[in-house]
C-alpha positions in Angstrom: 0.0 0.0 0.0 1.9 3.5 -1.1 -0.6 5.5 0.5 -1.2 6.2 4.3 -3.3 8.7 6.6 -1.7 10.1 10.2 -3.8 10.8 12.9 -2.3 12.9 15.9 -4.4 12.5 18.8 -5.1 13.4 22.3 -5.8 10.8 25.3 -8.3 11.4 27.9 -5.2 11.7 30.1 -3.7 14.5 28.0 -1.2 11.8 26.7 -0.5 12.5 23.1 -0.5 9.5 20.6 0.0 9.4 16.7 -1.3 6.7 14.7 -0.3 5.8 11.6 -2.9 3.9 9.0 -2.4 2.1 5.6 -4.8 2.8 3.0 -6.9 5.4 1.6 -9.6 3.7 4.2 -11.6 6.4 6.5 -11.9 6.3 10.2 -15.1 6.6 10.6 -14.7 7.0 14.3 -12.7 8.1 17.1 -13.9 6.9 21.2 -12.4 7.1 24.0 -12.8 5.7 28.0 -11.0 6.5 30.8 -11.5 5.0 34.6 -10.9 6.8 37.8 -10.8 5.0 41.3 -9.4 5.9 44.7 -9.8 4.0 48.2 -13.0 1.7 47.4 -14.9 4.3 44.8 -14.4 4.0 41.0 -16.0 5.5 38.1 -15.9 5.1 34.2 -16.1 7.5 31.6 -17.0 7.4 27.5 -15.8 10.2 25.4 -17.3 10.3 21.6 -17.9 12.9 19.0 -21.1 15.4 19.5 -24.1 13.3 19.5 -23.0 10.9 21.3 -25.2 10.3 23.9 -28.4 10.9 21.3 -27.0 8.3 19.6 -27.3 6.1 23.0 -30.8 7.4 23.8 -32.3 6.3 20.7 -29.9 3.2 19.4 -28.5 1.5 22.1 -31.0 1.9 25.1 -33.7 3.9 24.1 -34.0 6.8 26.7 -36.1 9.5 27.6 -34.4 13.1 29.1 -35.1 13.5 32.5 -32.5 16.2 33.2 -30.4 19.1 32.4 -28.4 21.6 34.2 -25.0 23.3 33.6 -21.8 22.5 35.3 -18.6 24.7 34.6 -20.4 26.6 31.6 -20.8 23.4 30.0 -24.5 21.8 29.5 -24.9 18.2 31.4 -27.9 15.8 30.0 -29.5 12.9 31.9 -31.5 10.1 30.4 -33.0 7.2 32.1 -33.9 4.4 29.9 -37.9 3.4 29.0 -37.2 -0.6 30.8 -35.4 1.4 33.7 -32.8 -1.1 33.8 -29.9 2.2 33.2 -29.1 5.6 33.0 -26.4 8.0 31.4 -25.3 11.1 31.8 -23.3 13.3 29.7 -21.5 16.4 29.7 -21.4 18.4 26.3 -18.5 19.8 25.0 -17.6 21.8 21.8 -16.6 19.0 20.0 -16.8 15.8 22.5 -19.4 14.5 24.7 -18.2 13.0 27.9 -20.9 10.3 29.2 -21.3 7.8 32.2 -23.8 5.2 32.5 -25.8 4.0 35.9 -27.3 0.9 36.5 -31.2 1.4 37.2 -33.1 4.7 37.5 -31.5 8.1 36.9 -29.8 9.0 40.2 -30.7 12.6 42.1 -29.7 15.9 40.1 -27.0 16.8 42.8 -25.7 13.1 43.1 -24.6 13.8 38.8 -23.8 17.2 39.8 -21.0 16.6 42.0 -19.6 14.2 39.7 -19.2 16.0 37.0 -18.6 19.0 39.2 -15.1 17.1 40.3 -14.0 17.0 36.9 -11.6 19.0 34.8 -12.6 19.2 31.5 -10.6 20.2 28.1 -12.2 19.8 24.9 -10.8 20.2 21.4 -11.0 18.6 17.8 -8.0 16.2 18.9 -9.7 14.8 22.2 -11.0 15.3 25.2 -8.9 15.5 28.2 -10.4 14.9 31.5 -8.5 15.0 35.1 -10.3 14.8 38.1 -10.0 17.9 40.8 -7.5 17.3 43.7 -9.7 17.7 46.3 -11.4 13.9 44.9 -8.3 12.2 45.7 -9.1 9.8 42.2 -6.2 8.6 40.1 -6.4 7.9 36.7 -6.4 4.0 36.8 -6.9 3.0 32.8 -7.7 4.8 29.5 -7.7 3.7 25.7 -8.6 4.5 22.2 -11.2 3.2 20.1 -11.2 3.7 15.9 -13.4 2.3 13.4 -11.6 1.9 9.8 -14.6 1.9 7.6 -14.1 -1.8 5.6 -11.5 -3.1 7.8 -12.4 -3.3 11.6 -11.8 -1.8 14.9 -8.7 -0.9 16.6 -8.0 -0.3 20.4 -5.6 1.4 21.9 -4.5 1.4 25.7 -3.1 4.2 27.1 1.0 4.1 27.8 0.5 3.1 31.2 -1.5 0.0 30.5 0.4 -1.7 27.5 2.9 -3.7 28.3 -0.3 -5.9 30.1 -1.5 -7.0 26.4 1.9 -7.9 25.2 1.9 -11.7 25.0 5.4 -13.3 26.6 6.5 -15.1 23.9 7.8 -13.6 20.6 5.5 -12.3 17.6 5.6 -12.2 13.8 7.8 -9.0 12.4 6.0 -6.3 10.9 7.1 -2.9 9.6 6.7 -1.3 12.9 7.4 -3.6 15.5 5.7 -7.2 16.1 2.6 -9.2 15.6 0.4 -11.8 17.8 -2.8 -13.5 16.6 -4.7 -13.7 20.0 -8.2 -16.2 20.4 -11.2 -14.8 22.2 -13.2 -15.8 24.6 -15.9 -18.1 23.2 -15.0 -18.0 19.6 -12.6 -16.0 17.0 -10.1 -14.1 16.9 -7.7 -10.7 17.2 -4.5 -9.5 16.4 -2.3 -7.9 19.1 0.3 -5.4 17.4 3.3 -4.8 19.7 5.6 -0.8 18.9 8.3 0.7 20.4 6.0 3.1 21.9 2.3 1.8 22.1 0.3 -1.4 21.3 -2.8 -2.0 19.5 -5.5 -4.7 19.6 -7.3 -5.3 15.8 -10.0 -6.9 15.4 -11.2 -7.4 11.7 -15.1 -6.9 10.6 -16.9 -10.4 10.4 -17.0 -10.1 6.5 -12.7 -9.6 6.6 -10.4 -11.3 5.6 -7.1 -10.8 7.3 -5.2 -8.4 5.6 -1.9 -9.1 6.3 -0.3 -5.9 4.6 -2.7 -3.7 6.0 -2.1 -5.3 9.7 1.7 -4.9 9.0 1.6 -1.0 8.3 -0.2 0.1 11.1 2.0 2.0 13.7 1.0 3.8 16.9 3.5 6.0 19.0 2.8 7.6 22.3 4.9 10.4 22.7 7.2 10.7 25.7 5.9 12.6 28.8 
């Protein structure tokens, strides 16, 4: 393949990553999730593109609004499913939404006000970065990348701090970039693990692909250093 695309990218850390894709092939889309804890509280976060959590409301678990209210300037939504059975919440950014999801009924206003309220939020067309406020006393415990190549598949991308955990032990297949693993699932098929220098990323192909070795051995992602 003689042509490639570049994306530069920022983490919901802040980390910067640049990601390097065979092809002519368009992402058609960029998520991201990142996971705060401390002492026996965690949360998780979703970060996608405006519209986000419409999308949720009305394709994944139809939902009816049952909130709104501003926090930091920024407009926070609240939808409760029709079955009752979950919840979500999302802040709206200029170009990112940032959304969490609750099991059961949608929790009390100043329950979702206070967490978003202990958030730092940065939005721009490279990502959303998200710290939490030092008076919460949270870490950031895991974060990753999500993109969808139109006609190839998803790739997912963990965060610096988490890689090395999806290296396998033994040694991979060469590629271009750095090394290749072809990794079972649980229950049935299959993904390909794709070891850099400075990052790692987990493909796996669209049910109707078949593998595409030169595309798989072109891809490159770098984290940049801190």
């Amino acid at each position: 393949m003689t042509t490639a695309q570049r994306l530069d990218l920022v983490a919901p850390s802040g980390a910067r990553v640049a990601i390097t894709l065979p092809g002519p092939d368009p992402v058609s889309s960029v998520a991201a999730a990142i996971r705060f804890a401390g002492g026996s509280y965690g949360t998780g976060f979703q970060i996608g593109p405006r519209g986000y959590h419409a999308f949720a409301g009305t394709h994944v678990a139809p939902a009816a609004t049952t909130d709104r209210f501003l926090v930091h300037g920024r407009e926070v939504i609240v939808a409760e499913a029709h079955d009752g059975h979950s919840s979500t919440a999302a802040l709206i950014g200029d170009h990112h939404e940032l959304l969490t999801v609750y099991a059961g009924p949608a929790p009390r206003h100043d329950r979702v006000f206070a967490l978003f309220n202990s958030l730092r939020v940065t939005d721009s067309p490279r990502g959303m970065i998200v710290t939490p406020r030092r008076s919460t006393l949270l870490d950031t415990m895991s974060e990753h990348l999500v993109l969808a190549v139109r006609g190839y598949g998803q790739i997912a991308i963990p965060g610096p701090a988490q890689a090395h955990t999806h290296i396998p032990t033994h040694a991979g297949a060469p590629t271009d970039h750095g090394e290749v693993w072809k990794v079972p699932l649980a229950g049935s098929g299959h993904m390909f693990v794709l070891g850099f220098p400075a990052g790692v990323a987990e493909v796996q192909l669209a049910g109707h692909t078949q593998p595409h070795l030169d595309w798989l051995n072109a891809i490159n992602v770098s984290w940049a250093t801190p």
